[in-house]
DRENDO-1510 file (C-alpha; in Angstrom, 1 decimal, always signed):
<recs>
REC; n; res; u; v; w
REC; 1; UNK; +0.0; +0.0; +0.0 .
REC; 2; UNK; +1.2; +3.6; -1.2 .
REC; 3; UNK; +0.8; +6.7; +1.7 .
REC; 4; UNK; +0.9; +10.4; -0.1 .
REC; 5; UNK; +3.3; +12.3; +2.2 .
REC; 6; UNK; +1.6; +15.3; +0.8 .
REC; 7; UNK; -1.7; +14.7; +2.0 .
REC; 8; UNK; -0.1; +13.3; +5.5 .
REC; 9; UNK; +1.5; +17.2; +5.5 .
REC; 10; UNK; -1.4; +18.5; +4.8 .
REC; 11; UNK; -3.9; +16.6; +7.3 .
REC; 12; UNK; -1.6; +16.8; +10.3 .
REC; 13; UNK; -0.8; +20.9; +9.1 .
REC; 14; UNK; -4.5; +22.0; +9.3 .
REC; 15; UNK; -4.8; +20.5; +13.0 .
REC; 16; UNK; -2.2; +22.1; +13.9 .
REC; 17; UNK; -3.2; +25.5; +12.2 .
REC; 18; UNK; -6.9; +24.5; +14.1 .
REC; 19; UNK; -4.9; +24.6; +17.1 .
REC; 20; UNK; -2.8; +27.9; +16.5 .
REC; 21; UNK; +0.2; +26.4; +15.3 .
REC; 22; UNK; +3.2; +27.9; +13.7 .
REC; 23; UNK; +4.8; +27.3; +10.4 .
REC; 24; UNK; +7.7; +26.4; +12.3 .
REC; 25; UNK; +6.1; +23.3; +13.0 .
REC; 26; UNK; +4.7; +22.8; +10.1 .
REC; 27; UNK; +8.2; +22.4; +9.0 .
REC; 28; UNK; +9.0; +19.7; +11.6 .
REC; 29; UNK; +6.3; +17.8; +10.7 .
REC; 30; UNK; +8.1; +16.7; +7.3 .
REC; 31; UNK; +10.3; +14.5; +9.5 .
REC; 32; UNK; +7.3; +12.9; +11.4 .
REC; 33; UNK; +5.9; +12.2; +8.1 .
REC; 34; UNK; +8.9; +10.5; +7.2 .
REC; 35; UNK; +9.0; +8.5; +9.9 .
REC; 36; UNK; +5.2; +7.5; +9.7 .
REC; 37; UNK; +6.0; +6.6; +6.2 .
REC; 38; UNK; +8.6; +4.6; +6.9 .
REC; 39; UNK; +7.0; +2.6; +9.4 .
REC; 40; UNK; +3.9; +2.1; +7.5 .
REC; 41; UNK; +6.3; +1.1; +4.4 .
REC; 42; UNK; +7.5; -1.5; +6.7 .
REC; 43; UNK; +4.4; -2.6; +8.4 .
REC; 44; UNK; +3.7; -3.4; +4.4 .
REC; 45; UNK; +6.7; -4.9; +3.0 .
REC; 46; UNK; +6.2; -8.6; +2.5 .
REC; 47; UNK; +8.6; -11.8; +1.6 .
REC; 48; UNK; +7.6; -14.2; -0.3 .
REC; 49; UNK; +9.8; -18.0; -1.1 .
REC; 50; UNK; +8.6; -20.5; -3.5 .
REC; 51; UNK; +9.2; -24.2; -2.4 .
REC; 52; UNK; +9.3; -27.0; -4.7 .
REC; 53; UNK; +9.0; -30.5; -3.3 .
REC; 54; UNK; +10.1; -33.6; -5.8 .
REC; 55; UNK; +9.2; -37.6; -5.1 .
REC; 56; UNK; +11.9; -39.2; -5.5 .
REC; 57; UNK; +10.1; -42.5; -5.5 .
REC; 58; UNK; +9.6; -45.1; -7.6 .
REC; 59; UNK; +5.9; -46.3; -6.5 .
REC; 60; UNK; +5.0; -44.4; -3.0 .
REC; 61; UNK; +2.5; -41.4; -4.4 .
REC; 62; UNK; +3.2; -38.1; -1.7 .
REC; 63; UNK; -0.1; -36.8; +0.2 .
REC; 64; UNK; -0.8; -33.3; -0.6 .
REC; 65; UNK; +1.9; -31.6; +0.4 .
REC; 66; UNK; +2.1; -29.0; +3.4 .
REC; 67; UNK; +4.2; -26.4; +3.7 .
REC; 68; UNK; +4.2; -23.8; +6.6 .
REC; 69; UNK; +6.1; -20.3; +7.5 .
REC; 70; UNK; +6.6; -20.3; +11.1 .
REC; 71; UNK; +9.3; -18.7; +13.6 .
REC; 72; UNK; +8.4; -21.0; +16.8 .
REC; 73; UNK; +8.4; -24.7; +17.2 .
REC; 74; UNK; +8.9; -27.5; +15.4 .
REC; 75; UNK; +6.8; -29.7; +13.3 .
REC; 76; UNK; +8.7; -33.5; +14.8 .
REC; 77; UNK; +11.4; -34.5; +16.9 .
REC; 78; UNK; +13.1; -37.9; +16.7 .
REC; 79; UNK; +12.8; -39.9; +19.7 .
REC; 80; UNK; +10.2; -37.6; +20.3 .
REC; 81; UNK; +5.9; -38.4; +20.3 .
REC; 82; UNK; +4.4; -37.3; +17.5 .
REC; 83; UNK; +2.0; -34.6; +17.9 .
REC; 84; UNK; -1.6; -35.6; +16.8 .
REC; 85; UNK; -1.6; -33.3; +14.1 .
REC; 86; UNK; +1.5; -35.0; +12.7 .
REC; 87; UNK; -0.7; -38.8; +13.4 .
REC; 88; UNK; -3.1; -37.5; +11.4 .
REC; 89; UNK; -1.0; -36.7; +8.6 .
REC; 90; UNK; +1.7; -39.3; +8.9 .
REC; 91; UNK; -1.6; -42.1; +9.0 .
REC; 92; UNK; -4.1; -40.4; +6.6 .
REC; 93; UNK; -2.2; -37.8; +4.9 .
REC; 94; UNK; -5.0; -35.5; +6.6 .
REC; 95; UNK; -2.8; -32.4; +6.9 .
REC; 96; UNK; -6.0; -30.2; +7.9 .
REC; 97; UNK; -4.4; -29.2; +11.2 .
REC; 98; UNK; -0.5; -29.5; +10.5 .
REC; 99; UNK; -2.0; -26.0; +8.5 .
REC; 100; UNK; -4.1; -24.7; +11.4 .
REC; 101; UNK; -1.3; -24.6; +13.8 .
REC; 102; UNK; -1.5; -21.5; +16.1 .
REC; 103; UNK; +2.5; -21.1; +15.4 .
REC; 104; UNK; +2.0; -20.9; +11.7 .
REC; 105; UNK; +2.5; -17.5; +9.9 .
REC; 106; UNK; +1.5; -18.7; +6.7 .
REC; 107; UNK; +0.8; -22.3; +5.2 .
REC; 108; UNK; -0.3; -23.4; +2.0 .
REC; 109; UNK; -1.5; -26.9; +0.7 .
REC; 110; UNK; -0.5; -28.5; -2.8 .
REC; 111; UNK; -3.9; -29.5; -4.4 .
REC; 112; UNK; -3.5; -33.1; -4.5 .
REC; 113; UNK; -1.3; -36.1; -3.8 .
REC; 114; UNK; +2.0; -35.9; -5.4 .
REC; 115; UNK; +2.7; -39.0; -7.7 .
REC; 116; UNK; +6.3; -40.8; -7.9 .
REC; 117; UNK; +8.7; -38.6; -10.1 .
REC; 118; UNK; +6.5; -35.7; -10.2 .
REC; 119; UNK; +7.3; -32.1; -8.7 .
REC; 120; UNK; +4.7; -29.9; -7.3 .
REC; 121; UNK; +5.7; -25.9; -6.2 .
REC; 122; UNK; +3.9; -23.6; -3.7 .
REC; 123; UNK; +4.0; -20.2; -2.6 .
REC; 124; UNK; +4.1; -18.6; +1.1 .
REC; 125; UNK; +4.5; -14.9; +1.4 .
REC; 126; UNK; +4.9; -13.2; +4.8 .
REC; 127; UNK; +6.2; -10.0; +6.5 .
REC; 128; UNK; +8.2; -11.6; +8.8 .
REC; 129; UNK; +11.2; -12.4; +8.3 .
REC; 130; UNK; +13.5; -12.7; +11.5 .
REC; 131; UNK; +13.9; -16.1; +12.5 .
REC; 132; UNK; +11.5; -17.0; +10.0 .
REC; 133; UNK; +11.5; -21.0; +9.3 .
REC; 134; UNK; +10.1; -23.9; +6.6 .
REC; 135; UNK; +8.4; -26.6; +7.4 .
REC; 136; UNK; +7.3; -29.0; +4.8 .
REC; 137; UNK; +5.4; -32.4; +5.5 .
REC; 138; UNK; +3.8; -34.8; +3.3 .
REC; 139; UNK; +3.0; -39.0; +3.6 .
REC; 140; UNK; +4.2; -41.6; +2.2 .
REC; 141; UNK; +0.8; -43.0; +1.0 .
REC; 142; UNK; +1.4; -46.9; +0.6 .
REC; 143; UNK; +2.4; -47.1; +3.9 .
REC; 144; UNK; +0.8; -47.7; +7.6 .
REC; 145; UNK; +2.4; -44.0; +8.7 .
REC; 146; UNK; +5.5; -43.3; +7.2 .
REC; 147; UNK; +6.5; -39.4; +6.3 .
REC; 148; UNK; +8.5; -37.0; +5.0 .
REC; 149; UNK; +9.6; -33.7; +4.7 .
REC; 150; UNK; +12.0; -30.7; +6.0 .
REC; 151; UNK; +11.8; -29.8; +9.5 .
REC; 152; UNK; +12.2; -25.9; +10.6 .
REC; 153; UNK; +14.3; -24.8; +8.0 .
REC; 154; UNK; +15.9; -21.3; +8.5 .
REC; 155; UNK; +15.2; -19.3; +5.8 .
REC; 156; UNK; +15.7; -15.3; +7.3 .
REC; 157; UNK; +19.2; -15.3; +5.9 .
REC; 158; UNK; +18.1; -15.9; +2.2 .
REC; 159; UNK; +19.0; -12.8; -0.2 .
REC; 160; UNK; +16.0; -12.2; -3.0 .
REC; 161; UNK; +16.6; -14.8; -5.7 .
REC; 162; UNK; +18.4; -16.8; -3.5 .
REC; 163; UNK; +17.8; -20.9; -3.1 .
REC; 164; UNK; +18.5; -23.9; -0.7 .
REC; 165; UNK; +18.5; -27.4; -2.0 .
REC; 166; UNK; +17.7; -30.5; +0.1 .
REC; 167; UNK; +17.0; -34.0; +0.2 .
REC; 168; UNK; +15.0; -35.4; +2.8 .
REC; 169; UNK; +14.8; -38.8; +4.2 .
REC; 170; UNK; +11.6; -41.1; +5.5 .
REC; 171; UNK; +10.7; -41.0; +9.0 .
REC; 172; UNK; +8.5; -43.2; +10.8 .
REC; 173; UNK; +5.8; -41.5; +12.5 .
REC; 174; UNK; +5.3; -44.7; +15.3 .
REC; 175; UNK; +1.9; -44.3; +16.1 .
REC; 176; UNK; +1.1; -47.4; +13.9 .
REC; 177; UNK; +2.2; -50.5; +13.8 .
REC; 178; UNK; +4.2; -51.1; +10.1 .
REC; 179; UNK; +1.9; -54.4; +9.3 .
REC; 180; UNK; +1.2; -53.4; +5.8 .
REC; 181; UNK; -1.8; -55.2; +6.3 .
REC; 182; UNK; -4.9; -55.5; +4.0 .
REC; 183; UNK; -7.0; -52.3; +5.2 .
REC; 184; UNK; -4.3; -50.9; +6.9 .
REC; 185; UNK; -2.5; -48.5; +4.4 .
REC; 186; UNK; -4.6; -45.6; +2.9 .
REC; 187; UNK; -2.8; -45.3; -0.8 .
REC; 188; UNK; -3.9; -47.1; -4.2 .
REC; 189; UNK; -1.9; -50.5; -2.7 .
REC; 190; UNK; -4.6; -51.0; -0.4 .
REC; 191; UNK; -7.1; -47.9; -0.3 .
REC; 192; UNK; -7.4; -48.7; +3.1 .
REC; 193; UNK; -8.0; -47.4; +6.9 .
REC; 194; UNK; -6.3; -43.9; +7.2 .
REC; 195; UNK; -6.2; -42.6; +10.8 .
REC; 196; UNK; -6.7; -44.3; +13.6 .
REC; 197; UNK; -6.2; -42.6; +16.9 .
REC; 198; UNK; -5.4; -45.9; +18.5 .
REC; 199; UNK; -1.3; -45.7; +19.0 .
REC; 200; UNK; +0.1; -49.3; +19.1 .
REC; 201; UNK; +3.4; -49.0; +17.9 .
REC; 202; UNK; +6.8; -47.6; +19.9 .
REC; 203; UNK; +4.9; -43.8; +19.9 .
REC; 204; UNK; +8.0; -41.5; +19.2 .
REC; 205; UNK; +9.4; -40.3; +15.8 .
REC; 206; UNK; +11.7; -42.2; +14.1 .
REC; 207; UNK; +14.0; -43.2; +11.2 .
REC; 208; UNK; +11.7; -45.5; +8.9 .
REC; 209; UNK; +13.2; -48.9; +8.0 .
REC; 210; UNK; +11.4; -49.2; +5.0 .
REC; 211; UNK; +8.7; -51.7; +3.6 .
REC; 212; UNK; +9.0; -55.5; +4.3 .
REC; 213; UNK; +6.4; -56.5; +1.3 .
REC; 214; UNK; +5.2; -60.0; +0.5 .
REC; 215; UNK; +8.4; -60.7; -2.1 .
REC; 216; UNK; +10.6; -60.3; +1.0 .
REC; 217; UNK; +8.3; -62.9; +3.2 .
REC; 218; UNK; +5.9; -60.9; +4.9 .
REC; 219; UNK; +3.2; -63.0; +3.5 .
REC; 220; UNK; +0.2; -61.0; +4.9 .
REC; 221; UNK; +1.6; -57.9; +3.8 .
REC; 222; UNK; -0.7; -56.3; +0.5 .
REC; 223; UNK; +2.5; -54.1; -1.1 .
REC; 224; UNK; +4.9; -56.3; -3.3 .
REC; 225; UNK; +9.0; -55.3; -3.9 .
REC; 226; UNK; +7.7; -52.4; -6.7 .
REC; 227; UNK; +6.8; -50.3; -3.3 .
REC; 228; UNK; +10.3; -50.2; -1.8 .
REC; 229; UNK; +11.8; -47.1; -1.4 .
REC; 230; UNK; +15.4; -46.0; -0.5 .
REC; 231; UNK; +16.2; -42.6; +0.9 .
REC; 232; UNK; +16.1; -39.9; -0.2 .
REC; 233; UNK; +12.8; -40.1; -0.8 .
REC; 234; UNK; +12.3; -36.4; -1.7 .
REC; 235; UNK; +14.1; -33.0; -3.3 .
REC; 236; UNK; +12.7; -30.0; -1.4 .
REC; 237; UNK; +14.0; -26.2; -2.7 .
REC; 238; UNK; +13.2; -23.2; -1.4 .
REC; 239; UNK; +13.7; -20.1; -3.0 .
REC; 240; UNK; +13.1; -16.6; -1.8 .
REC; 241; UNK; +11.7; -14.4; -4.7 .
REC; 242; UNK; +10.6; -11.4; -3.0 .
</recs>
């Protein structure tokens, strides 16, 4: 948004001519009006980053992808419970209220799930920019509740046109057992059970070990050998364009 310093000058000058004031301060006023400008200037400036997310996969299609501007907390820690709204995406690849956080200054959603070898890009725009962090999350889908994603990024030190690359590795949410069981897993393997807010598995955030599948001799496992996945499982860059 644009101010006129002119008709600032000119506001501020007839009150103080209403109240019998002197050209002399009409004078000083400029300065206050340059200060006023400059702070609403700033109150207005924004900053905006682009961040792509690629799935490295060969068969494990990405739940819509989360991203979130933030300068507290943290969206995981390993050895760590997860949160519920982390459950709820790492199960389902519900990300409803991984977005709804009270810590977030901005968070945006890609559209829809992100299939293997594909790349998706999103925008957040903010006016903070001190201490200001990225957070992306997403699910891998033909699992029980395995995730990935980049976890409080610092991005205040990016210059305009400026970009971070990095790869990011499968976590294991443990709120659900890995049976990769028929109804279990919410992708196209199984279009199963998502969430569940039942916990029965070791309940704190951890590396995954990867899928088991029938080909290896789980034999009531529904994914088969084409599900595997080795890490990375992603490409995440962030670039500040504004």
């Amino acid at each position: 948004m644009r101010f006129s310093k002119s008709l600032l000058i000119i506001a501020l000058a007839g009150s103080l001519t209403a109240c019998g004031g002197s050209d002399k301060k009409t004078v000083d006023m400029t300065d206050s009006v340059d200060e006023m400008t400059n702070q609403m200037g700033e109150m207005a400036e924004s900053h905006q980053f682009t961040v792509q997310v690629t799935n490295l996969t060969a068969a494990q299609p990405f739940s819509p992808v989360a991203v979130i501007a933030h300068t507290d907390g943290m969206l995981w820690q390993i050895g760590e419970p997860a949160s519920s709204a982390l459950e709820l995406m790492a199960e389902g690849g519900d990300n409803s209220e991984l977005l709804a956080s009270e810590y977030n200054l901005q968070s945006a959603s890609a559209e829809s799930p992100l299939p293997p070898g594909q790349q998706v890009t999103m925008v957040l725009t903010t006016g903070e920019l001190d201490s200001l962090k990225i957070s992306v999350a997403t699910m891998l889908v033909n699992t029980n509740d395995a995730f990935t994603g980049l976890n409080a990024i610092d991005v205040s030190s990016l210059a305009v046109n400026e970009s971070l690359s990095r790869t990011s590795f499968s976590y294991d949410a443990g709120t659900e057992a890995n049976s990769e069981a028929a109804g279990t897993i919410p992708g196209p393997a199984d279009s199963g059970e998502g969430f569940n807010e039942m916990r029965d598995d070791i309940n704190r955030v951890a590396m995954h070990p990867g899928v088991v599948t029938q080909d290896d001799g789980l034999a009531s496992s529904v994914l088969t050998s084409q599900y595997k996945f080795d890490n990375p499982v992603a490409r995440i860059v962030i670039t500040r364009t504004q």
